[in-house]
C-alpha positions in Angstrom: -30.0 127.4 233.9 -29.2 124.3 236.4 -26.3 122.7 237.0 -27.2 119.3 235.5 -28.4 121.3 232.5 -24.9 123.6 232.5 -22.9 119.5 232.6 -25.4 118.6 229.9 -23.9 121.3 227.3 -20.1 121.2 228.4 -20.0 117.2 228.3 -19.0 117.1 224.9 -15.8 119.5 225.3 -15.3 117.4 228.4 -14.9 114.2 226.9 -12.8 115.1 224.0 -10.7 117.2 226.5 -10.6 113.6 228.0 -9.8 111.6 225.5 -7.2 113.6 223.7 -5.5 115.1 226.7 -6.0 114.0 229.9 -5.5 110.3 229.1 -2.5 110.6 226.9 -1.0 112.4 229.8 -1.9 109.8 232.2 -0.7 107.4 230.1 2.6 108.8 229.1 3.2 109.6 233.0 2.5 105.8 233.5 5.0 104.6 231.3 7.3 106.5 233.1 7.3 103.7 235.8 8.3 101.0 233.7 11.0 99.6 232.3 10.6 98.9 228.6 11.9 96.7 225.8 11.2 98.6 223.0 7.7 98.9 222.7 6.9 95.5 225.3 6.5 97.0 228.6 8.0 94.9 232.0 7.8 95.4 235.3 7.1 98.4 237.3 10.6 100.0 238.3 9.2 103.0 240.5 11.4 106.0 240.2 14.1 105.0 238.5 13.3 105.9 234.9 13.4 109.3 236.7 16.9 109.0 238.8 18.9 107.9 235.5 18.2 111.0 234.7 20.2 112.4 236.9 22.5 109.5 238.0 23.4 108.5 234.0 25.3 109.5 231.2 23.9 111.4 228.7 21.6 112.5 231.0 23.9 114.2 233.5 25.5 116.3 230.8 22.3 117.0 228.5 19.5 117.6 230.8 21.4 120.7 232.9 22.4 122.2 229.5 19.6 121.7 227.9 17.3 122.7 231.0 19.9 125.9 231.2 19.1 126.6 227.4 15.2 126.7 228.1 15.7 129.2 231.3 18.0 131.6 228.9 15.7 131.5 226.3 12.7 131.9 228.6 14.2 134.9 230.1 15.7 136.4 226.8 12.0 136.5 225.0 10.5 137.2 227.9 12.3 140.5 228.4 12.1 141.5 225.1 8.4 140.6 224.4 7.6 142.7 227.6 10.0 146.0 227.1 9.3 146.0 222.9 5.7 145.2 223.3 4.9 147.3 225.5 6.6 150.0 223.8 4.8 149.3 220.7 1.4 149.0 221.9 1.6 152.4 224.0 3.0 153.7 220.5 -0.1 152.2 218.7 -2.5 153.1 221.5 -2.4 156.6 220.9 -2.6 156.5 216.8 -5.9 156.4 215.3 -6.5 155.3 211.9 -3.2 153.1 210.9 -3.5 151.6 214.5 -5.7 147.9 213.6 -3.5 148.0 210.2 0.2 147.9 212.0 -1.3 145.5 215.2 -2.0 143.1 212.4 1.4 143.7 211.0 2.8 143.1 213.9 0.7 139.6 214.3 1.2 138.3 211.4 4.7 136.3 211.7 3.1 134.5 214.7 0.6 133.2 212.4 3.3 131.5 210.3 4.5 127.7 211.6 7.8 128.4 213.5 9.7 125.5 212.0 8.8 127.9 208.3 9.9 130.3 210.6 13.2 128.8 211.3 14.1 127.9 207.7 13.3 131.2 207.0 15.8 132.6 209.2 18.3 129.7 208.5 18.6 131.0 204.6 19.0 134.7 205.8 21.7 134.3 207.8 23.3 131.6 205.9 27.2 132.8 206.3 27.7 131.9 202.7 24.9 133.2 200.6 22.7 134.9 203.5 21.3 138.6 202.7 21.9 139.6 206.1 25.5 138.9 206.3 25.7 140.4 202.6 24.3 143.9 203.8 26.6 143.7 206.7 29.7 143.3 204.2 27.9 146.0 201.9 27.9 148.9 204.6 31.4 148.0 205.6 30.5 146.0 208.6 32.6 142.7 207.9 33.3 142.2 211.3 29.5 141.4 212.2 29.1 139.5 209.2 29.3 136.4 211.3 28.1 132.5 211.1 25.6 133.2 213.4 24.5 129.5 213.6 27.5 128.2 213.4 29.2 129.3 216.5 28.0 128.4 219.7 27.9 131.9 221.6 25.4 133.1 219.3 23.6 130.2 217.9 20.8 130.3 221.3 20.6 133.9 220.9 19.9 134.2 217.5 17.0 131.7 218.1 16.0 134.1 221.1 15.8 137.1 219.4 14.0 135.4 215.8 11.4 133.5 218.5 11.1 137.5 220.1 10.6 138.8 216.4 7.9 135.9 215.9 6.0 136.5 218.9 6.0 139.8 219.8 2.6 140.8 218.1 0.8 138.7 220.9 2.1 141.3 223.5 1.0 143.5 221.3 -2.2 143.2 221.3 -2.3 142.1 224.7 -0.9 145.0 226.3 -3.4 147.3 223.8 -6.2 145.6 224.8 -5.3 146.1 228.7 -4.5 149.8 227.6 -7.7 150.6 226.3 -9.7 149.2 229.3 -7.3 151.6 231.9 -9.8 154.7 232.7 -9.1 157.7 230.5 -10.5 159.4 234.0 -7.1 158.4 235.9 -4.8 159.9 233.7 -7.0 163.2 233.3 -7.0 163.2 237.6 -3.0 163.1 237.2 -2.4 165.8 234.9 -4.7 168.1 236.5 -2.9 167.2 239.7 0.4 168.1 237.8 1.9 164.7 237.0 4.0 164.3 234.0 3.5 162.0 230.9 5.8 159.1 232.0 4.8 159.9 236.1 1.2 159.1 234.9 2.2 156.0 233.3 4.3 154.7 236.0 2.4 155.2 238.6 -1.3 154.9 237.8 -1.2 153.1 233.5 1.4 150.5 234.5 0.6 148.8 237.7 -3.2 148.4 235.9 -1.3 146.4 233.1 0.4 143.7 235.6 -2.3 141.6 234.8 -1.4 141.9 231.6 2.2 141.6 232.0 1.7 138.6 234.3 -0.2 137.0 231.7 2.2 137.3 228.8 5.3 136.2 231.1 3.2 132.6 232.2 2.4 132.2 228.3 5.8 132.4 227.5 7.3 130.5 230.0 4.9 127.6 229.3 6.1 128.2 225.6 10.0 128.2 226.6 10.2 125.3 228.4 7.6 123.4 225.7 10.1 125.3 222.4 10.8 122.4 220.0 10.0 123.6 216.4 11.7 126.7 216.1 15.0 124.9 217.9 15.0 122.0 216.1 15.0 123.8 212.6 17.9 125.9 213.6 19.9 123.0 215.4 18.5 119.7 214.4 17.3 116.9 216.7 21.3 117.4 218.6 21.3 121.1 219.0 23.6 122.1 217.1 26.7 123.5 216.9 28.0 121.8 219.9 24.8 121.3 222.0 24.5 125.2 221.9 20.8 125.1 221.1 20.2 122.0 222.5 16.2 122.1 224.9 14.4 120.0 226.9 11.8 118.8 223.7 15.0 118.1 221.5 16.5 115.7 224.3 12.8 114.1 224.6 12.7 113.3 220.9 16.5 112.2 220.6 15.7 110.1 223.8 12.5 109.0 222.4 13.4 108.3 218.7 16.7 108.3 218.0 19.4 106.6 220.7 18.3 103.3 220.1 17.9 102.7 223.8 15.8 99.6 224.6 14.3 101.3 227.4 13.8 104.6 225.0 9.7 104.8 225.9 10.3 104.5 229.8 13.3 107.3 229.5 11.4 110.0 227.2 8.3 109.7 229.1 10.5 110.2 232.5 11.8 113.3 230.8 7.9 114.4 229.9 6.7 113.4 233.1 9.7 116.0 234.8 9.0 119.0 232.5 5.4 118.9 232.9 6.1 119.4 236.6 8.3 122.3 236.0 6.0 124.0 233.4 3.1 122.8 235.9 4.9 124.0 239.1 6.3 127.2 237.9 2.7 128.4 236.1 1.0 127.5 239.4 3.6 130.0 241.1 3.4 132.9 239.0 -0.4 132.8 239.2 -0.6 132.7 242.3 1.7 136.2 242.8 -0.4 137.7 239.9 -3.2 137.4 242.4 -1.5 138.4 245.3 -1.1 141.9 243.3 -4.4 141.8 241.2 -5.7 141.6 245.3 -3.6 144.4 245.9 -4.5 146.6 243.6 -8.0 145.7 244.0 -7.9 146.7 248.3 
């Protein structure tokens, strides 16, 4: 097939891809040069949309905490999608007949919108009438039955580890998929050679699943930093209690839709424009050392 004939079959996907991405991006980083009165746009104000950011109240105070939030969260699914998946796929790898029924067990709350996700959650640990705080009591653990949304040291980790819960069957089958293309051959070699079970997977099953690994870890931090739903149907639009759950997305839409700030539209699209670049900037980075190790382990 020729090239003009290959262009001829991808135009399609290419102009929607067009229309529906790349110019609402464009445009919403344009209106980040403006200043704005409400929806009437004025002149062009160059960067400065993007310094009050970090020269004006709330900005100052939100966009750290709520930047620090995102990181936190990033690295608190991250780890736990990793270690738990990984555990459960090599679990599942070596079962035969139940092993497509419990992967699609394990998928299934991923499936499931995370702001139904987040109500969900927000009924069963309800401090009042919550079933989880209830068995707690029951088994004589009253001193865990907390208000685990209500206090601010365990509000963000509660949405961590229900976002981990969510998510964790996409590791899943990640990781079993990358399992079953390793070489059964490999692992044979080794335990002819003497090697132990977990010396085999260390040092020949896991550096074949970096790819893998890299993969999941760029997926989620690109999920992190973009988290609204689940967030916002814990905390609201403010984060609550007391900012504790406060992200990037909430501060967008509260800057966007609910400060009444005449110049909301050149603000929010400052704060798109800057966590683009930091989802942009940190996936570029962590492909690029996925490659440096893929060419690695390729030499």
């Amino acid at each position: 097939m020729s090239r003009r004939s290959g262009l001829f079959f991808v135009a399609p996907a290419l102009v929607l891809f067009g229309v529906f991405v790349l110019y609402p991006m464009g445009s919403a980083l344009s209106y980040a040069f403006f200043s704005w009165q409400g929806t009437t746009r004025g002149v062009f104000v160059g960067f400065e949309n993007f310094a009050a950011l970090f020269t004006q109240e709330p900005f100052t105070t939100q966009l750290p905490r709520a930047f620090g939030h995102n990181i936190a969260f990033f690295v608190g699914t991250m780890v736990i999608q990793n270690t738990l998946g990984l555990g459960i796929a090599v679990l599942l790898h070596k079962r035969g007949r139940t092993r497509r029924m419990l992967q699609t067990l394990y998928a299934m709350p991923y499936l499931v919108s995370p702001i139904v996700i987040g109500y969900l959650w927000t009924l069963l640990l309800s401090p009042t009438f919550g079933p989880v705080n209830a068995l707690l009591r029951q088994v004589g653990l009253d001193s865990l039955a907390l208000p685990w949304l209500g206090d601010p040291t365990t509000a963000l980790w509660v949405v961590v580890l229900v976002s981990a819960w969510q998510w964790v069957g996409f590791p899943v089958l990640l990781y079993g998929a990358a399992l079953g293309g390793v070489p059964e051959e490999l692992s044979e070699a080794a335990r002819v050679d003497g090697a132990s079970q977990w010396q085999t997977f260390r040092s020949i099953v896991f550096p074949l699943l970096v790819p893998a690994i890299g993969t999941v870890s760029i997926l989620t931090f690109i999920f992190a930093m973009e988290a609204f739903a689940l967030p916002y149907a814990f905390g609201g639009s403010t984060g609550n209690p007391a900012g504790a759950t406060d992200f990037i997305s909430l501060l967008f839409y509260r800057t966007a839709f609910e400060n009444g700030s005449t110049n909301a539209i050149g603000s929010s699209s400052a704060i798109a424009a800057l966590l683009f670049l930091v989802i942009f900037g940190g996936a570029v980075l962590a492909t690029r050392v996925l490659r440096r190790h893929q060419d690695r382990v390729a030499a």
